[in-house]
C-alpha positions, -999 to +999 in steps of 0.1 A: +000+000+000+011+031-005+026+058+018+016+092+031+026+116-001+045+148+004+038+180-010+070+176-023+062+146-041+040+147-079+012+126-075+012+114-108+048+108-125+053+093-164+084+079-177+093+070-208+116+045-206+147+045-230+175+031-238+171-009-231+186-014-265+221+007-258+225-010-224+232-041-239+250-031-270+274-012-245+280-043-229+283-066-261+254-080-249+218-090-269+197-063-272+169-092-256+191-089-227+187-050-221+148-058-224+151-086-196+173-062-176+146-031-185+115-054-168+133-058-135+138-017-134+099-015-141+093-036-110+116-010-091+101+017-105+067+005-096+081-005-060+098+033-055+070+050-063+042+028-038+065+037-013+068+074-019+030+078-022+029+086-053-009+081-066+001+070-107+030+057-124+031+058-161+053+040-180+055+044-221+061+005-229+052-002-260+043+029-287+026+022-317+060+031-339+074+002-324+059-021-346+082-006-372+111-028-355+125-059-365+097-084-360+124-106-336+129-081-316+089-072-313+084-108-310+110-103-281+092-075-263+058-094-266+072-123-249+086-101-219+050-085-222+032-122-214+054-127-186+052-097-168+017-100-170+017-138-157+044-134-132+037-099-114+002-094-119-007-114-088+019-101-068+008-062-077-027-070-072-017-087-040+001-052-030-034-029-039-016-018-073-045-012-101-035-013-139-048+009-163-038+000-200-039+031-226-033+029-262-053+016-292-065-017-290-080-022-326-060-053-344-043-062-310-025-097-314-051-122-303-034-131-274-020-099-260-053-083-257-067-106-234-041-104-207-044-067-213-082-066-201-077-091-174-048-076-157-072-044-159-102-062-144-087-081-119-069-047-102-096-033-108-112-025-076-076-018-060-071+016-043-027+016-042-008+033-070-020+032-103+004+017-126-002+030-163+007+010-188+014+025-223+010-002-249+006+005-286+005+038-275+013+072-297-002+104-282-013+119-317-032+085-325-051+086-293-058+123-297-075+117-333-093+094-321-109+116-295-116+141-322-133+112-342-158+106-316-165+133-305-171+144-348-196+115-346-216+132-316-215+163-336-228+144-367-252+128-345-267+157-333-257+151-297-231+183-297-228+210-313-191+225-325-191+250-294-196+221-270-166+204-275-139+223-250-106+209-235-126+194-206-148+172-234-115+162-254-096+152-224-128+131-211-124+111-247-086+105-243-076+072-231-065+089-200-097+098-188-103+098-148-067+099-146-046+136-137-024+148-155+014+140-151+028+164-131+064+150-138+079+135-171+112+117-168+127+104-199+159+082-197+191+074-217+201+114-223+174+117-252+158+151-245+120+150-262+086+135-259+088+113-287+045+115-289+042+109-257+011+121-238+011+151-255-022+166-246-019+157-206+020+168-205+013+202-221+025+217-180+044+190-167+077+194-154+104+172-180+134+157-160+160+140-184+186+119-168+219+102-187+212+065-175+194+040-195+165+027-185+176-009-166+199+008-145+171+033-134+171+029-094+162+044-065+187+070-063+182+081-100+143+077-095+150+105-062+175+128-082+143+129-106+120+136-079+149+165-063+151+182-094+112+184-091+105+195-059+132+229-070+107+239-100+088+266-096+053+250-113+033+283-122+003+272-146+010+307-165+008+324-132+032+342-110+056+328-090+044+302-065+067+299-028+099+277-030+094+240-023+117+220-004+138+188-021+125+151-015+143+135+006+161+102+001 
């Protein structure tokens, strides 16, 4: 379960996690290796975050310009998908952690899709940290899709153009019900977004730290979290007081 959150601390935090693939190569290794290796630093991650109260962890897995990969290596990643799925998801339901999966699920390998929806029904009624999983996800993708349905209401006659407002896009985004992140922290040294929750990033804070992604740990995970708490978060409006840094 998780802990008491400080003010210090974001309540929601996303991370795109880079850089599986230069891990390996840097140690002659496989790049299936620096996948394997990646995995354990998502149960970590997921670990650090329960036990500084923080409410939602995101974590970009999958995107949907992935696919464009060599089928081996996507084969790879599927694989590592099914058995985090099958090994962990007992032990995170066990520990009050509920999944949410967000990307598009049209033309979803037959067998992925199912362990999708039943990691996300059996958590479902968990009240820990909510663990976000990004899987054939791409931010611009899920954000046409909103537009597309909330065209069809138009057409339909159930809104009119005026109606639709940020509030009514965000509600048709695959996020919806979940805040905004307050904190985006990219690994590997890579310094963008890379279409990554575009819409509900547009005023988050963006750490980027030189490790790759399986040799994210605690103390990178707090360094993140430091340089945080020393923003100055205004919303486009004057300077808020000073924060304190998290603590390790």
């Amino acid at each position: 379960m998780s802990t008491a959150r400080s003010h210090t601390v974001p309540q929601h935090v996303a991370i795109i996690m880079d850089g599986n693939g230069r891990w390996a190569n840097k140690r002659g290794l496989p790049r299936t290796l620096g996948h394997k290796k990646g995995v354990e630093a998502v149960r970590e991650a997921v670990r650090i975050a329960g036990d500084l109260g923080i409410d939602y962890l995101t974590l970009f897995a999958f995107s949907s310009e992935n696919w464009r990969r060599p089928e081996a290596e996507v084969n790879d990643l599927m694989g590592l998908l099914k058995v985090f799925i099958r090994r962990d998801l007992a032990e995170l339901h066990r520990k009050n952690v509920r999944i949410r999966i967000i990307g598009d699920r049209v033309n979803l390998r037959g067998d992925i899709l199912p362990l999708l929806e039943e990691a996300e029904e059996t958590t479902t009624r968990n009240t820990g940290i909510t663990l976000v999983i990004a899987f054939n996800y791409g931010a611009r993708d899920e954000i046409t899709r909103a537009v597309q349905a909330l065209a069809v209401d138009v057409a339909a006659g159930r809104l009119a153009p005026e109606d639709i407002t940020a509030q009514r896009v965000a509600s048709r985004l695959d996020t919806a019900g979940i805040p905004d992140p307050d904190l985006v922290i990219r690994t590997s040294g890579e310094e963008r977004l890379s279409n990554f929750l575009l819409w509900q990033a547009a005023y988050a804070e963006l750490v980027f730290v030189p490790e790759f992604w399986p040799d994210f740990d605690r103390d990178v995970f707090l360094r993140a979290l430091d340089v945080y708490a020393r923003r100055d978060r205004r919303f486009g409006g004057v300077t808020s007081a000073p924060t304190l840094a998290v603590g390790s």
